[in-house]
SEDREN-862251 format. One record per residue (C-alpha): residue number from 1; x, y, z. Coordinates in nm, 4 decimals, decimal comma. Layout:
N
ATOM   num          X          Y          Z
ATOM   NUM          X          Y          Z
...
//
This chain:
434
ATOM   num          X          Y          Z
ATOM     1   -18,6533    -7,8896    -2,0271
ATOM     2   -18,2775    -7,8276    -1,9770
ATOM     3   -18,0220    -8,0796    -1,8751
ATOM     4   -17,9130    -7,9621    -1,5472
ATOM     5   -17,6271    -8,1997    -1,4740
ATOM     6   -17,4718    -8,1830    -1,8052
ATOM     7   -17,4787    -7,8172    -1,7482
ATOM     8   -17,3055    -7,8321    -1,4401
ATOM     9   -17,0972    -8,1098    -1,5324
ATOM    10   -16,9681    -7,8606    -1,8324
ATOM    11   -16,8827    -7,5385    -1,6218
ATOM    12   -16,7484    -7,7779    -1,3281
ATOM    13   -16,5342    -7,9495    -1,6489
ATOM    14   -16,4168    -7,5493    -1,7412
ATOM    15   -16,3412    -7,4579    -1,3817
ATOM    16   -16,0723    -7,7685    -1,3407
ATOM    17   -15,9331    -7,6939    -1,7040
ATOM    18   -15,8690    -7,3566    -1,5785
ATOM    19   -15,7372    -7,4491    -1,2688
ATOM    20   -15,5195    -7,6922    -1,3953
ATOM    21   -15,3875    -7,4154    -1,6331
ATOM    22   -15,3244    -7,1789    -1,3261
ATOM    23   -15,1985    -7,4106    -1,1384
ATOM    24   -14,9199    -7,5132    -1,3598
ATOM    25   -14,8185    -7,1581    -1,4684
ATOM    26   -14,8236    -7,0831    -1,0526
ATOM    27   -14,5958    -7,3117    -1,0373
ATOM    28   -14,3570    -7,2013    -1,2828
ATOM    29   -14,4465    -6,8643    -1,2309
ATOM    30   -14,1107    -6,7796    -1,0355
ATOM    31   -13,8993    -6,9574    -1,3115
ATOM    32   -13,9924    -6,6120    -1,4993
ATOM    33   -13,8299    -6,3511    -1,3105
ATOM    34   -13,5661    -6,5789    -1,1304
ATOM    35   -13,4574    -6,7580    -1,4024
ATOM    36   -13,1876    -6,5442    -1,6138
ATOM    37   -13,1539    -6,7897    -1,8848
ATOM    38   -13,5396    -6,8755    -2,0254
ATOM    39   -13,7537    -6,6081    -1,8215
ATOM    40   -13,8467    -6,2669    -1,8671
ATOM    41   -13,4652    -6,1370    -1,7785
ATOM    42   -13,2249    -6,3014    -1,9925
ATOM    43   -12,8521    -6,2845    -1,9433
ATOM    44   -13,0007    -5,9475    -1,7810
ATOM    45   -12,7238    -5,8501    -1,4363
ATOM    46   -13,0633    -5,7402    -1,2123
ATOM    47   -13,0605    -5,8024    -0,8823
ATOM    48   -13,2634    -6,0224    -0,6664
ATOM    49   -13,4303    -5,7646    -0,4861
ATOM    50   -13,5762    -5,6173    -0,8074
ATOM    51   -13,6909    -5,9591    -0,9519
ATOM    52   -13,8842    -5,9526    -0,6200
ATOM    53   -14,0081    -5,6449    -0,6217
ATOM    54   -14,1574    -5,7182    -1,0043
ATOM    55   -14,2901    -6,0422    -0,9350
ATOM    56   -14,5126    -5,8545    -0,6844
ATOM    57   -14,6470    -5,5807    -0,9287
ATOM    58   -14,7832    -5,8797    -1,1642
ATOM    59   -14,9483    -6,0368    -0,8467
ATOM    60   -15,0967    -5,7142    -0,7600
ATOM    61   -15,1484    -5,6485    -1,0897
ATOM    62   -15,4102    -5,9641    -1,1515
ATOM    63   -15,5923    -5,8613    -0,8250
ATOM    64   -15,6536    -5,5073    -0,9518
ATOM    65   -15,8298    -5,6191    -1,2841
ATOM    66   -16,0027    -5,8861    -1,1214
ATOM    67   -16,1831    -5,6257    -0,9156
ATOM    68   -16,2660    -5,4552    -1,2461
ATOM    69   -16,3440    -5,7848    -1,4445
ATOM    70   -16,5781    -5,9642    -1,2492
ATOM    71   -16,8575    -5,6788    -1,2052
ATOM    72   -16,8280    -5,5919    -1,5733
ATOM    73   -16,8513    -5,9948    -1,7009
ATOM    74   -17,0946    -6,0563    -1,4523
ATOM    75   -17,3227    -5,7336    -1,4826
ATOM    76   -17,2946    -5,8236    -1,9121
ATOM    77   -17,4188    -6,2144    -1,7981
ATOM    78   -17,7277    -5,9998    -1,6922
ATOM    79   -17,7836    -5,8631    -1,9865
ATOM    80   -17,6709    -6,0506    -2,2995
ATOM    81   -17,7025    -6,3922    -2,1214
ATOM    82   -17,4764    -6,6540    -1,9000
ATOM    83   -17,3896    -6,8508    -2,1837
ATOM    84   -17,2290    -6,6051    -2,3882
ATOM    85   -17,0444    -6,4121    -2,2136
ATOM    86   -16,8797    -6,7922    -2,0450
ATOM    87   -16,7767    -6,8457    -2,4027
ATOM    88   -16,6651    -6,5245    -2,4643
ATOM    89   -16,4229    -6,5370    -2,0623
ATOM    90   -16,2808    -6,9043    -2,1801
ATOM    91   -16,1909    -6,7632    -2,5548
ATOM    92   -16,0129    -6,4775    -2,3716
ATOM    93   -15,8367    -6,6877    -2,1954
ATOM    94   -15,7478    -6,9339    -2,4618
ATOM    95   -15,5959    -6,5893    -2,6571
ATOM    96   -15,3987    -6,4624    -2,3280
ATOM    97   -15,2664    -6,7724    -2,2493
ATOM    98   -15,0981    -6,7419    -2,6285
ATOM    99   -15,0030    -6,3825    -2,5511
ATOM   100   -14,8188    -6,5060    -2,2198
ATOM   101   -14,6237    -6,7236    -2,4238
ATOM   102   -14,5433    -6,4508    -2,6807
ATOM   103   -14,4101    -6,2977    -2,4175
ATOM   104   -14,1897    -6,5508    -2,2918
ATOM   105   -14,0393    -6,5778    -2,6256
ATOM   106   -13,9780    -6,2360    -2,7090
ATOM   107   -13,8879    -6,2242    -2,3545
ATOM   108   -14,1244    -5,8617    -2,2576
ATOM   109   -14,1904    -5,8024    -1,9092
ATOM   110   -14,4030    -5,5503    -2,0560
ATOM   111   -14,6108    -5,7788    -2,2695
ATOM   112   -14,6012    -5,9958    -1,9409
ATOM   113   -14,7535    -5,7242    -1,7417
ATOM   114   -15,0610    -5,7464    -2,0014
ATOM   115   -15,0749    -6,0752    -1,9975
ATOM   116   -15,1238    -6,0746    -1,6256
ATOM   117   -15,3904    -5,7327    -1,6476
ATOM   118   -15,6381    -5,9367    -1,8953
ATOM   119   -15,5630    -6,2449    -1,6923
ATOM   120   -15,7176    -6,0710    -1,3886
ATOM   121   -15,9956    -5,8981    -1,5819
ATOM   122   -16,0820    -6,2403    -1,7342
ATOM   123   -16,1003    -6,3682    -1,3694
ATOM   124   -16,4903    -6,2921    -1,3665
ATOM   125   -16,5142    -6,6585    -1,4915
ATOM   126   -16,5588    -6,7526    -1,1297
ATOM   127   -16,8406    -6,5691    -1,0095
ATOM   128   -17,0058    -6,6217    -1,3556
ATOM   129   -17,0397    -6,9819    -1,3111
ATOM   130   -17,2023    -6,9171    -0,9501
ATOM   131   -17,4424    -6,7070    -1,1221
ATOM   132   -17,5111    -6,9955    -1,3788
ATOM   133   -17,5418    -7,2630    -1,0692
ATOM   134   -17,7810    -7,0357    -0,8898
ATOM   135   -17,9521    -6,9990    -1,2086
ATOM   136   -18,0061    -7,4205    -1,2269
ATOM   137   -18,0730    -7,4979    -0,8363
ATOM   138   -18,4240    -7,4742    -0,7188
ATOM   139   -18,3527    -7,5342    -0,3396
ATOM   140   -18,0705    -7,4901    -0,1252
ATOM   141   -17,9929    -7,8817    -0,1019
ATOM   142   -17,8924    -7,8616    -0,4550
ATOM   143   -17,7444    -7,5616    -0,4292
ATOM   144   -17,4867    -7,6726    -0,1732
ATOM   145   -17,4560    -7,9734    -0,3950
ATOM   146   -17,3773    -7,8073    -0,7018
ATOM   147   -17,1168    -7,5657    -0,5358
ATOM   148   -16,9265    -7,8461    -0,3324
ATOM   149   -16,8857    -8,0306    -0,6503
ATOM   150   -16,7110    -7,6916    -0,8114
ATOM   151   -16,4931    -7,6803    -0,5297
ATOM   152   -16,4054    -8,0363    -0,5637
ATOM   153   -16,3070    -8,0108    -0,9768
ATOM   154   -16,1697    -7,6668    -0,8894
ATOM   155   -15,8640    -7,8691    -0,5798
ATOM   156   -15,8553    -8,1082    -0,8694
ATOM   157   -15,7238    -7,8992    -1,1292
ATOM   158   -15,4994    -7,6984    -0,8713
ATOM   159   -15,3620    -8,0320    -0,7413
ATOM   160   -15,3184    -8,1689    -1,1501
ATOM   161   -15,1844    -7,8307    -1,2496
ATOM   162   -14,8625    -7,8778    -1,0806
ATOM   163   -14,7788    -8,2400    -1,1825
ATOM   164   -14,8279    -8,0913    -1,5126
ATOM   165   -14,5325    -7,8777    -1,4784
ATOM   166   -14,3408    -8,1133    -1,3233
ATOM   167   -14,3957    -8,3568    -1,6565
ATOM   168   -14,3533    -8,0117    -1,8693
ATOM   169   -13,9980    -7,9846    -1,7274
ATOM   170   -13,8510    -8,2955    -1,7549
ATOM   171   -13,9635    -8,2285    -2,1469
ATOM   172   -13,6112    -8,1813    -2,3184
ATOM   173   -13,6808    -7,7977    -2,4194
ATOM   174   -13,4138    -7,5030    -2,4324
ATOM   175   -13,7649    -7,2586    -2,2470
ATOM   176   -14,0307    -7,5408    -2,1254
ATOM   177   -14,1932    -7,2400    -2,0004
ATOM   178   -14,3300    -7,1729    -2,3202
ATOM   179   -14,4589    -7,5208    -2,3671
ATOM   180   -14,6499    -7,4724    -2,0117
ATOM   181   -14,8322    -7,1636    -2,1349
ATOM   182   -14,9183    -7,3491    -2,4773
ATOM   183   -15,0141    -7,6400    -2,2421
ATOM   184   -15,2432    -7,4243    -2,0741
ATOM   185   -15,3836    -7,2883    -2,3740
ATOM   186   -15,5035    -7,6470    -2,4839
ATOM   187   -15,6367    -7,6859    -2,2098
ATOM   188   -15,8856    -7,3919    -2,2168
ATOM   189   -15,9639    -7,5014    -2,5822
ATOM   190   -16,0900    -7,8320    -2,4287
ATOM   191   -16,3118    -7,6538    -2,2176
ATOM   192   -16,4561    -7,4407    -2,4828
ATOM   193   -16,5183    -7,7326    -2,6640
ATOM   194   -16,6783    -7,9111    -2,3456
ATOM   195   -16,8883    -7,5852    -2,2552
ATOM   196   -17,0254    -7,5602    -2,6141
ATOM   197   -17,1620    -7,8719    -2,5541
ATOM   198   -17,3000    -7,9329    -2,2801
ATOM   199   -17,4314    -7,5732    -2,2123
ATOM   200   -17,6648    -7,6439    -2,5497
ATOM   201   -17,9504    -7,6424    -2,3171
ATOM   202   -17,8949    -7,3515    -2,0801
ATOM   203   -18,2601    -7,2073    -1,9401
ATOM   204   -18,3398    -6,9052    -2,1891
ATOM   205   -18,1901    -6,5665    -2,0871
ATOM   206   -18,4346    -6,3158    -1,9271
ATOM   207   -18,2199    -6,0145    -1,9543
ATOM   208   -18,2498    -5,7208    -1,6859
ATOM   209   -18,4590    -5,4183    -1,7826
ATOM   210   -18,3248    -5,0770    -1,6928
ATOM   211   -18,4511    -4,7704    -1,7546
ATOM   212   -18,3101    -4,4219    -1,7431
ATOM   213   -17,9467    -4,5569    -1,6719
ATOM   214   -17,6851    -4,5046    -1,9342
ATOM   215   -17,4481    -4,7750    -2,0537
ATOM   216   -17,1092    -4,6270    -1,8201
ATOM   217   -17,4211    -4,6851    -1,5197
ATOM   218   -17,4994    -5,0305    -1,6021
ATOM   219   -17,1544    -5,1139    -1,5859
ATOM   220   -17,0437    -4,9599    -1,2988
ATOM   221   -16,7658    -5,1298    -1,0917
ATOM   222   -16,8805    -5,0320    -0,7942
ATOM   223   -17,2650    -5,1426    -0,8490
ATOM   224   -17,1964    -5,4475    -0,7070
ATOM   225   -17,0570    -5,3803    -0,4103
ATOM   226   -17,2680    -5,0736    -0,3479
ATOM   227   -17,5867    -5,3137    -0,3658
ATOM   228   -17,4092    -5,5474    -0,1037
ATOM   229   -17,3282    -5,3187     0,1720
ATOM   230   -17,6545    -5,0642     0,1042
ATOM   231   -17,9286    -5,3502     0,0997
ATOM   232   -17,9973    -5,4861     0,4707
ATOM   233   -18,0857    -5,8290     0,3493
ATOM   234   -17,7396    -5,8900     0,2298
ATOM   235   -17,5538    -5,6231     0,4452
ATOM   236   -17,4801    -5,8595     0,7082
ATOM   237   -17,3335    -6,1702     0,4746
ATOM   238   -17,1662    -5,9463     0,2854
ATOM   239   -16,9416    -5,8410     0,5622
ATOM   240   -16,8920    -6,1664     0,7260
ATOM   241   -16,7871    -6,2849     0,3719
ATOM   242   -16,4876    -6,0072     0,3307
ATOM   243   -16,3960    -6,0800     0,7233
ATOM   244   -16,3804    -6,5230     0,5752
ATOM   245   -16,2300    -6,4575     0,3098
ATOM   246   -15,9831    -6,1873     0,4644
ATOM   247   -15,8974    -6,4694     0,7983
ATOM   248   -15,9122    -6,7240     0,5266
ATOM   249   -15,6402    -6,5653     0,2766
ATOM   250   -15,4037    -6,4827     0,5686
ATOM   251   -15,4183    -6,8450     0,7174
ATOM   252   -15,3562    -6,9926     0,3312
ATOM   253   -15,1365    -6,6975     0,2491
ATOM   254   -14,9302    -6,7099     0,5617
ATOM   255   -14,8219    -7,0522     0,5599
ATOM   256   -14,6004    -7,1305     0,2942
ATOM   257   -14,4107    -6,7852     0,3993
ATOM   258   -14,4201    -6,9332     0,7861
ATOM   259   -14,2302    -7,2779     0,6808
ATOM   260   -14,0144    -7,1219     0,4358
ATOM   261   -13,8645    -6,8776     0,7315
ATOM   262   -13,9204    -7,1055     1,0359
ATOM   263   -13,8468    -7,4412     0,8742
ATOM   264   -13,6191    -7,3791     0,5883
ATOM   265   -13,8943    -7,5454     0,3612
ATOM   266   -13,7463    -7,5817    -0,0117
ATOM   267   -14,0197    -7,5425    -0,3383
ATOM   268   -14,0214    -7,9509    -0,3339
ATOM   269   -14,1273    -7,9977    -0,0114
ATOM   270   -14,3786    -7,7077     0,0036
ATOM   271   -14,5093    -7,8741    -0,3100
ATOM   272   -14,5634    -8,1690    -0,1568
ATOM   273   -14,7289    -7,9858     0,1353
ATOM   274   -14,9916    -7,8140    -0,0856
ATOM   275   -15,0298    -8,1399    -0,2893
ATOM   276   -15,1189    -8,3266     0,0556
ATOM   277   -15,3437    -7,9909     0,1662
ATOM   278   -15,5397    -7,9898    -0,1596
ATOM   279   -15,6141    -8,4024    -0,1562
ATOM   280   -15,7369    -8,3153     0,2778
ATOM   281   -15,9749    -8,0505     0,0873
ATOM   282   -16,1110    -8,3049    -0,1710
ATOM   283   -16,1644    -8,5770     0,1088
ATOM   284   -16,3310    -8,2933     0,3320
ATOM   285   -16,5497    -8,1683     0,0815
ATOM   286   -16,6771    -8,5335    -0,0030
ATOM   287   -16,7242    -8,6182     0,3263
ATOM   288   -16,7984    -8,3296     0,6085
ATOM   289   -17,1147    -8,2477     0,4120
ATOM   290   -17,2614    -8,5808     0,4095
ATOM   291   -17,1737    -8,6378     0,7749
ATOM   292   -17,3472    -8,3266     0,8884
ATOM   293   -17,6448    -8,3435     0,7369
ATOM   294   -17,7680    -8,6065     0,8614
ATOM   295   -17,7479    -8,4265     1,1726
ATOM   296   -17,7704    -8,0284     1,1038
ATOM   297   -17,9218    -7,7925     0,9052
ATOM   298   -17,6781    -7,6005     0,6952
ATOM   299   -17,7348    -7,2818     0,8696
ATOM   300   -17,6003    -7,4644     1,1895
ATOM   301   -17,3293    -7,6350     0,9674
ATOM   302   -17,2012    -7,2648     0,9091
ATOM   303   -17,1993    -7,1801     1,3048
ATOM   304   -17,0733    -7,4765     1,3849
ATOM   305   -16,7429    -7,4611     1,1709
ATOM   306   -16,6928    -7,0969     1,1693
ATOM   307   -16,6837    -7,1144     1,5721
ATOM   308   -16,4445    -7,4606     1,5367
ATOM   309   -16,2199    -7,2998     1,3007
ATOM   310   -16,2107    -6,9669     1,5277
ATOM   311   -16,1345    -7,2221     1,8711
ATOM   312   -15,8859    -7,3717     1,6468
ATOM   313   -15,6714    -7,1097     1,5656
ATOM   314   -15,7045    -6,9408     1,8967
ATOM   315   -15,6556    -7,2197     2,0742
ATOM   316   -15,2731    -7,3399     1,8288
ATOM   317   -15,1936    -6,9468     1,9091
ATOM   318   -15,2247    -6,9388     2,2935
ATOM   319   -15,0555    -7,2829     2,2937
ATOM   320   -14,7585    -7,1705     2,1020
ATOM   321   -14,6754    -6,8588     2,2783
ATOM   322   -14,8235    -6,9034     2,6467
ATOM   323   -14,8017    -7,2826     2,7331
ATOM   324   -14,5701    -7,3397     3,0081
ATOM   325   -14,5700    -7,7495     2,9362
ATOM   326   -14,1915    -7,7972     2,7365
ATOM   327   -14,2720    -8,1049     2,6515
ATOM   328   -14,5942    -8,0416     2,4660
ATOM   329   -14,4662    -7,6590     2,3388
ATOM   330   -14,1923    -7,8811     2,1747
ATOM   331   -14,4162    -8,0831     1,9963
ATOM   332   -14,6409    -7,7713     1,9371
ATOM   333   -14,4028    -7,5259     1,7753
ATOM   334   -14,2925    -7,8058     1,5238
ATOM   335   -14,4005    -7,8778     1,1397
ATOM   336   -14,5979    -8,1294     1,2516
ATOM   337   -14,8315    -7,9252     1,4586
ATOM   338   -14,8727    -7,6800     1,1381
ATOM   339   -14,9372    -7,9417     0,9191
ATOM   340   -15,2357    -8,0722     1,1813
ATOM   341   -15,3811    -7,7343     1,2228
ATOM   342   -15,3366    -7,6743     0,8136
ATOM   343   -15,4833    -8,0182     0,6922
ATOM   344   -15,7890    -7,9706     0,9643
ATOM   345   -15,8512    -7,6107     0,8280
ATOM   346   -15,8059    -7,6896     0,4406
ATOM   347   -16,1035    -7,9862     0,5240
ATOM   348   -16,3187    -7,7417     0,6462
ATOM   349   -16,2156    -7,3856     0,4528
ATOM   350   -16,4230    -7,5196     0,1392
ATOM   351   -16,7454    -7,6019     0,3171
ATOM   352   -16,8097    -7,3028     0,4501
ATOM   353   -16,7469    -7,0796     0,1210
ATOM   354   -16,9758    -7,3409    -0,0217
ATOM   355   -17,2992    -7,2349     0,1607
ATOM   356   -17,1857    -6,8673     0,2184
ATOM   357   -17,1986    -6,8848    -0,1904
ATOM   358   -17,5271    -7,0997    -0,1810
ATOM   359   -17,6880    -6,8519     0,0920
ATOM   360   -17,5981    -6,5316    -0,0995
ATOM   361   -17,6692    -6,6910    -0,4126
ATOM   362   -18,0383    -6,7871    -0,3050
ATOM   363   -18,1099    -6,3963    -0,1190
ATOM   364   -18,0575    -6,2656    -0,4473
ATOM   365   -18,3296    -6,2858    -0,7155
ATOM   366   -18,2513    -6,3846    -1,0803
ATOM   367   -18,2124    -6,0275    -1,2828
ATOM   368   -17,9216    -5,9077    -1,0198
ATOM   369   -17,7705    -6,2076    -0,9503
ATOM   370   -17,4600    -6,1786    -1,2073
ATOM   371   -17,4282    -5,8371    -1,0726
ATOM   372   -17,4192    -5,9057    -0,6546
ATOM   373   -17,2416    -6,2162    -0,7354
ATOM   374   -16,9737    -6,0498    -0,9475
ATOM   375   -16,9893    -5,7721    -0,6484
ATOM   376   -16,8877    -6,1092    -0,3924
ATOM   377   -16,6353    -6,1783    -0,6091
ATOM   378   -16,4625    -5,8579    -0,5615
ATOM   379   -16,5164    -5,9018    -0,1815
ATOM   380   -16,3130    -6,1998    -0,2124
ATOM   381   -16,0362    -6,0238    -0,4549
ATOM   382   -16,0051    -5,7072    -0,2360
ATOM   383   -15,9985    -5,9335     0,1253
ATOM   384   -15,7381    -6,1506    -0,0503
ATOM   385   -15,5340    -5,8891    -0,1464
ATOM   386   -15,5439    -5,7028     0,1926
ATOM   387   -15,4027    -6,0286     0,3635
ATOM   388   -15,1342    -6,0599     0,1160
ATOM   389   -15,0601    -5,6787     0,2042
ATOM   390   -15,0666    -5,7628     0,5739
ATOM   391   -14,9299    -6,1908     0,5925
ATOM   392   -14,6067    -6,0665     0,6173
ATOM   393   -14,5963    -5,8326     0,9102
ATOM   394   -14,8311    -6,0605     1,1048
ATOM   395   -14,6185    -6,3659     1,0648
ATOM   396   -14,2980    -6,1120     1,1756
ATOM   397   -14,5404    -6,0485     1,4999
ATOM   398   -14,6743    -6,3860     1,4971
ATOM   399   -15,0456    -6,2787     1,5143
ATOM   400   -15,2030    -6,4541     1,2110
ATOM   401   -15,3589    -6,7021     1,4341
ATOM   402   -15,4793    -6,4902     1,6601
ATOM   403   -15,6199    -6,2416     1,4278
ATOM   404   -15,7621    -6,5056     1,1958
ATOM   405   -15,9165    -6,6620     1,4655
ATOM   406   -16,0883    -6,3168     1,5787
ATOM   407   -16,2209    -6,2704     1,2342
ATOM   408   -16,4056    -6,5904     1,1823
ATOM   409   -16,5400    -6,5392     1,5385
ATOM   410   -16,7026    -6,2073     1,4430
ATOM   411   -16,7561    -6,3349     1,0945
ATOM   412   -16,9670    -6,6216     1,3411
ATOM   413   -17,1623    -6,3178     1,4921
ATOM   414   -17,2784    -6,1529     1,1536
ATOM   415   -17,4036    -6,4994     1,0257
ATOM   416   -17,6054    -6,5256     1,3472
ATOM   417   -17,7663    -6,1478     1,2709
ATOM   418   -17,7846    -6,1950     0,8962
ATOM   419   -18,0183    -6,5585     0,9654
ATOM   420   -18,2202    -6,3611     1,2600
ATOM   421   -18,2981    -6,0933     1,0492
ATOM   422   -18,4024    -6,3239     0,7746
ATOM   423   -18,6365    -6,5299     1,0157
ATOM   424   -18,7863    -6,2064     1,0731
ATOM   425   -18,8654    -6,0721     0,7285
ATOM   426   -18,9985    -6,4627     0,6499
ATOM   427   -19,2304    -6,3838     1,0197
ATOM   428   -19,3759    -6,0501     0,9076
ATOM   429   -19,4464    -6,1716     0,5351
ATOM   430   -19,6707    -6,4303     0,6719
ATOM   431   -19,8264    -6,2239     0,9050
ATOM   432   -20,1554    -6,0909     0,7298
ATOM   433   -20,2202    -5,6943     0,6961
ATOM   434   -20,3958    -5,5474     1,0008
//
């Protein structure tokens, strides 16, 4: 008999390692292409503008490879086990990490570049430890369980990561930016260690049996996703997912852009901001779930905070441009109001992708489940990626809340079909032959 919580203690333990490595190098990140005297540019005369415009290729960069990482990892989980190919991510890691600060040193965008295309492709860590928690639960309960605490290690590590840095650069160094990337590198190795523990007692792999499919087939990007949005028992989540995840990245995109051109927020006080966000999404995730369910089901949990979040941002976006009241459009249009509206959405944000990945994770059976859940992750690269495409021109227009708002309505609507039609199938299966 396996240990269940020391195996999800260990991948929970890997997750906040490798959050607090991401978010320490996020927060240096800039420091690289802005900084002409220890980044990627030295004494180099380009301008602003270009620094920009390179920045942006790395981001997009990581987002591309992740779409092509996390099928691949996940679809090999399927076949050569979970525990392996975890172990295989986090030593990948551990070796880019290096490369990253080889780069710094030699001071190669190029290498950089790299760095940041095998960062993305190593992304598949993430799904890959849903798989192995939907592996471990036996009921939904635990389930939702199991994924709230991931989110909870996960805001931990992205709320340590950036202390990190700060303590990195008060280190007397002539580039502290390599001593981040080594940082972060340590870091990993403490989760390999961790994960080679406690995963010792991982259930025994029951690999996937195709026939008649060659290797490039079994490995398929697209597999993933094509078994989402073919399959009319996961059809319906699928797309409400992408449309969450898509009103989710714009919301959590859109703000730090939104203070930093209507507020004249500096780096120090939009750190604090996310620092105070990510402690509201700790608190939120230890406490909404144990508040509603002593009252609701978790299908009605869903419902009921996808249609609050949706009045929420509807309702902040007819206040601030219709209201006729000055006194309360003051107070409205003011950082205080966005931080309100913010903290209230970070609580909640986390609970929902917590049972949309418990749901999903329990439709699927156990040979495909790397694969569809590798196939959510790129739902949740490519959704991200099209709000950071679109944040910009929306907050120009002022129409993320509005639009945000919209999609978690209809992303409301789909969850509604998707648990009707699933009520159905259970109906019919108990219904004897005739």
């Amino acid at each position: 008999m396996y240990n269940k919580k020391m195996i999800l203690y260990s991948v929970s333990i890997v997750l906040m390692m490798d959050y607090m490595g991401y978010g320490m190098l996020l927060s240096i990140a800039p420091q690289l292409f802005m900084n002409s005297e220890s980044g990627l540019f030295m004494n180099s005369s380009m301008s602003t503008l270009w620094r920009e415009i390179l920045f942006s290729i790395s981001l997009s960069l990581f987002s591309l490879m992740s779409v092509v990482g996390m099928p691949i990892l996940c679809s090999l989980s399927d076949q050569y086990g979970r525990k392996k190919v975890l172990l295989f991510n986090i030593c990948g890691f551990i070796i880019n990490y290096l490369i990253g600060a080889l780069a710094v040193l030699l001071h190669s965008f190029e290498l950089f570049l790299f760095n940041r295309m095998c960062d993305g492709f190593l992304d598949g860590i993430y799904p890959l430890v849903d798989t192995i928690i939907g592996d471990i639960s036996e009921n939904e309960e635990e389930r939702v369980s199991s994924f709230k605490l991931l989110g909870i290690t996960s805001t931990t590590g992205m709320v340590l990561g950036p202390l990190l840095a700060i303590i990195v650069y008060k280190v007397d160094l002539t580039n502290p930016v390599v001593l981040a990337f080594l940082c972060s590198a340590l870091l990993g190795a403490f989760g390999l260690c961790f994960s080679i523990y406690g995963l010792r007692g991982m259930p025994p792999h029951r690999p996937i049996i195709l026939h008649n499919h060659s290797f490039l087939h079994r490995f398929n990007i697209f597999n993933g996703l094509r078994y989402l949005f073919s399959r009319i028992h996961v059809k319906f989540i699928s797309v409400a997912y992408f449309l969450f995840q898509f009103g989710s990245g714009l919301v959590f995109q859109g703000l730090g852009l939104y203070l930093t051109i209507k507020y004249d927020y500096t780096s120090l006080e939009l750190g604090k901001f996310m620092l105070i966000m990510c402690v509201i999404t700790i608190i939120g995730m230890n406490l909404l779930p144990k508040l509603f369910s002593r009252v609701l089901g978790y299908k009605t949990q869903m419902i009921a905070l996808l249609l609050f979040t949706s009045g929420l941002l509807l309702v902040e976006f007819w206040v601030k441009n219709f209201v006729a009241l000055v006194a309360y459009r003051q107070w409205v249009v003011t950082a205080y109001a966005v931080w309100v509206v913010a903290g209230i959405f970070y609580a909640i944000q986390p609970s929902i992708n917590s049972i949309f990945n418990s749901f999903l994770s329990s439709t699927v059976s156990y040979p495909r489940r790397g694969m569809v859940l590798g196939g959510f992750g790129q739902i949740f690269s490519l959704a991200w990626g099209l709000s950071a495409l679109t944040v910009g021109i929306m907050i120009e227009y002022k129409l993320v809340l509005l639009f945000a708002g919209i999609l978690f309505g209809c992303c409301c609507f789909l969850m509604l079909c998707h648990f009707q039609l699933h009520s159905r199938r259970r109906l019919n299966k108990k219904q004897p032959a005739t």
